[in-house]
DSSP file (Angstrom, degrees, kcal/mol; ACC not computed):
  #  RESIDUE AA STRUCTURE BP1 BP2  ACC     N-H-->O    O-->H-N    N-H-->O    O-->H-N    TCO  KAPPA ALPHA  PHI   PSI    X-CA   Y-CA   Z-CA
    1    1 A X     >        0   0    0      0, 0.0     4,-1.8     0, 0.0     5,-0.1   0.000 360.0 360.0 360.0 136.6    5.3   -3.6  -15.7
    2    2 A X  H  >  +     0   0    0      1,-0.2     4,-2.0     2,-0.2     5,-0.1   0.802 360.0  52.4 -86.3 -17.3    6.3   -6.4  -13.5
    3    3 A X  H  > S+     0   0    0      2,-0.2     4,-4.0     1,-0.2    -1,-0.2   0.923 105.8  50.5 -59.7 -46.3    8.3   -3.8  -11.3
    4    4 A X  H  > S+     0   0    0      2,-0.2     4,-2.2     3,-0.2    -2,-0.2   0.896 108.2  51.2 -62.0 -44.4    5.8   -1.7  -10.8
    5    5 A X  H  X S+     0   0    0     -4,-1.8     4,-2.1     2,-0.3     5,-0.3   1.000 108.0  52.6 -48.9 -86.9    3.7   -4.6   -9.7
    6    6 A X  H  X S+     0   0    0     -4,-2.0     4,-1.5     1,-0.3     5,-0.2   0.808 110.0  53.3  -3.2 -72.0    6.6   -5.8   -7.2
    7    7 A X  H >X>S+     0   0    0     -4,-4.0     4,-2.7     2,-0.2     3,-1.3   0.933 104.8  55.4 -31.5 -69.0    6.3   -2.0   -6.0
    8    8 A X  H 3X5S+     0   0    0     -4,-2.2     4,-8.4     1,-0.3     5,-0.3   0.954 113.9  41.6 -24.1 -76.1    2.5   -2.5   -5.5
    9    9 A X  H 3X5S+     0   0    0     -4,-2.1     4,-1.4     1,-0.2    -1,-0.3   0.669 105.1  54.9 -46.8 -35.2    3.1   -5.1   -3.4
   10   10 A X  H <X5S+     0   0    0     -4,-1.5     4,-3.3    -3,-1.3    -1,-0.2   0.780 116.3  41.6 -87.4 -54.2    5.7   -4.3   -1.4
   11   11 A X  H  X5S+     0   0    0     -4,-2.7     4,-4.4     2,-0.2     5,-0.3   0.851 104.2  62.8 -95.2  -9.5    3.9   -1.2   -0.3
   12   12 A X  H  X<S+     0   0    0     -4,-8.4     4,-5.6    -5,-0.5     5,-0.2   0.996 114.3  39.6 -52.4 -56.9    0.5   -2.9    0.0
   13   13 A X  H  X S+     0   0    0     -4,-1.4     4,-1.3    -5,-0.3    -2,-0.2   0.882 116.6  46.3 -55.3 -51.0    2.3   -4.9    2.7
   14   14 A X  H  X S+     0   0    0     -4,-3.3     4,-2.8     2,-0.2     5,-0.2   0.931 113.4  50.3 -56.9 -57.0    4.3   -2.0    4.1
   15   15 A X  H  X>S+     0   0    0     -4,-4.4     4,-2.2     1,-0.3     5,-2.0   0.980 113.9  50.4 -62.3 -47.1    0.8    0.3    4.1
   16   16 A X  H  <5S+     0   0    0     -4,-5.6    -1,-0.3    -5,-0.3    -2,-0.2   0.859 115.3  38.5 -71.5  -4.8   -1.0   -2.8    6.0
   17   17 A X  H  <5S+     0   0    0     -4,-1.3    -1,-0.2    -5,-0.2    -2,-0.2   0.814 123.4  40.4-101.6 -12.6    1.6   -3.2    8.6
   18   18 A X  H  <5S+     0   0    0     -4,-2.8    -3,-0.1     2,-0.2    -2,-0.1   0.802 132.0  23.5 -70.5 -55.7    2.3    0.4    9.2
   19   19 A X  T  <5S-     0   0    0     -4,-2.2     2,-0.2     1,-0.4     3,-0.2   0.848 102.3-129.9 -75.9 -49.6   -1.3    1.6    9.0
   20   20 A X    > < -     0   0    0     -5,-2.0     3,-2.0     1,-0.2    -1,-0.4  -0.648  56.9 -33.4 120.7 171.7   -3.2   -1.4    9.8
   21   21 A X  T >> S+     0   0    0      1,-0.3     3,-2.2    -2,-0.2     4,-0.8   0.699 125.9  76.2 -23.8 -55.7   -6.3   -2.9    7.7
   22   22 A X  H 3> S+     0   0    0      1,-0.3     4,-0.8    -3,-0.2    -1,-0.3   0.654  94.7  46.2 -23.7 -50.6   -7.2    0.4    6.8
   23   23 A X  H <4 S+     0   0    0     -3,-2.0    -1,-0.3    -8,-0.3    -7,-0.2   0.395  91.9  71.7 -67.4 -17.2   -4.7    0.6    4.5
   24   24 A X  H <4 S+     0   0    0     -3,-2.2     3,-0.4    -9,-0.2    -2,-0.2   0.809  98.3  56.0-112.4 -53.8   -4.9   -2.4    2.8
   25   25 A X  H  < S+     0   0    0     -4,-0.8     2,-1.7     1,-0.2    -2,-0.2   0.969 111.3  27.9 -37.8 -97.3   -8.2   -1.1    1.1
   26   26 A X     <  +     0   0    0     -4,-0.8    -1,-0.2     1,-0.2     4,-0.2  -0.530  61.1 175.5 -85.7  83.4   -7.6    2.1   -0.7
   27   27 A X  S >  S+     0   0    0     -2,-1.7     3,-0.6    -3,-0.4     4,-0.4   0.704  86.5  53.2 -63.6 -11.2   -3.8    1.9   -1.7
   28   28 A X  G >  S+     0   0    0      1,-0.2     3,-1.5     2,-0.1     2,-0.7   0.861 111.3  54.5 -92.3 -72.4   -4.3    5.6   -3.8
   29   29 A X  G 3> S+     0   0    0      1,-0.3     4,-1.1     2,-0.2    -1,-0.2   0.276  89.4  75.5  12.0 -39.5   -5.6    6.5   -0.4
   30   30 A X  G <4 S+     0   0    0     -2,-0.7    -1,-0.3    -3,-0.6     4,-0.2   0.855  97.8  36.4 -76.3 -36.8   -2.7    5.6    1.8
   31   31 A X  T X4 S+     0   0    0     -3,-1.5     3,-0.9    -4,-0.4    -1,-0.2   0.891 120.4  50.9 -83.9  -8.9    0.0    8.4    1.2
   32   32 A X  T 34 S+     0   0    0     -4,-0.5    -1,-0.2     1,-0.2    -2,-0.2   0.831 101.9  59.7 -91.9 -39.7   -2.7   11.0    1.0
   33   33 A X  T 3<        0   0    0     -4,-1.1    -1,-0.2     1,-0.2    -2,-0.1   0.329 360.0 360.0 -80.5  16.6   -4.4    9.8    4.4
   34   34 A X    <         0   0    0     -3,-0.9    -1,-0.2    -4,-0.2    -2,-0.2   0.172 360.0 360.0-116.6 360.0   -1.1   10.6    6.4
């Protein structure tokens, strides 16, 4: 789904500038590691 994709992105970018590199790696990773 091309939304869903959009989504992806949006919070790949969000998770690296919030988290840092870290984030950027394991995106199932990110809400779980807060």
């Amino acid at each position: 789904d091309q939304l869903r994709s959009f989504i992806s992105s949006v919070f790949s970018s969000l998770g690296a500038a919030v988290f840092g590199q870290d984030a950027m790696a394991p995106k199932v990773a990110v809400p779980q590691a807060r």
